[in-house]
N, C-alpha and C positions, 0 to 999 in steps of 0.2 A: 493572548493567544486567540486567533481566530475561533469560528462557529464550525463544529465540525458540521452540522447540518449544510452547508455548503458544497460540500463536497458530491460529487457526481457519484452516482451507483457505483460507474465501473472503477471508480477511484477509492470506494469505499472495498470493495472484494479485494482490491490488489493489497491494501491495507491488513485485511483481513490475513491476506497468505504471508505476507511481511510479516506479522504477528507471530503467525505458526514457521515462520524461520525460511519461508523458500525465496529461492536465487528470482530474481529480475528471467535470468532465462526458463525456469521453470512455471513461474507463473506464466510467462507469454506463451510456451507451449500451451498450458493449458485451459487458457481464455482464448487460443488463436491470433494472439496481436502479436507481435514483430516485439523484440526485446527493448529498440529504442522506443518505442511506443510505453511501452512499461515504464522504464525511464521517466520519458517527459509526465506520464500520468502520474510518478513520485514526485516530479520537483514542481510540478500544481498544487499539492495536497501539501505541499512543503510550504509554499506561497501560500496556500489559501490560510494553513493555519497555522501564521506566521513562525513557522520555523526553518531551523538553518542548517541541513545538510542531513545525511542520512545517518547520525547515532540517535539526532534528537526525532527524526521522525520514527525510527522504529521503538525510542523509547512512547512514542506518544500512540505507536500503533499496539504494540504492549498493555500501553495502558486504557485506549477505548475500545481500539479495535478486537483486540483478542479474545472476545469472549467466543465459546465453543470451537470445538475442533475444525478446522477448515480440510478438503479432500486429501487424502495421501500423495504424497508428491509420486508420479508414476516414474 
């Protein structure tokens, strides 16, 4: 499995809200970025540490990313 220290700030927050369970289009609402932008910043983070699709990255955001609550989804 890749380093997660590799990964970019804004790829580590989107992580973070994957964790606490929000949609691709919700977190783009609420960072300002375009949904497919969300996107491509999941299937980077998917590459960076090396994993394959979106069960295993949310299980892997579950497991590093999710510490503390992230904002209320509006």
């Amino acid at each position: 499995m890749g380093d997660p220290a590799s990964l970019s700030d804004q790829q580590r927050q989107i992580l973070h809200r994957v964790a606490a369970g929000w949609t691709s289009p919700h977190i783009a609402r609420h960072l300002g970025l375009s949904p497919r932008t969300v996107e491509n910043h999941r299937a980077h983070a998917c590459r960076r540490l090396g994993l394959r699709g979106n069960h295993a990255l949310l299980r892997w955001a579950l497991l590093h990313a999710g510490s503390g609550p992230a904002e209320p989804i509006e």
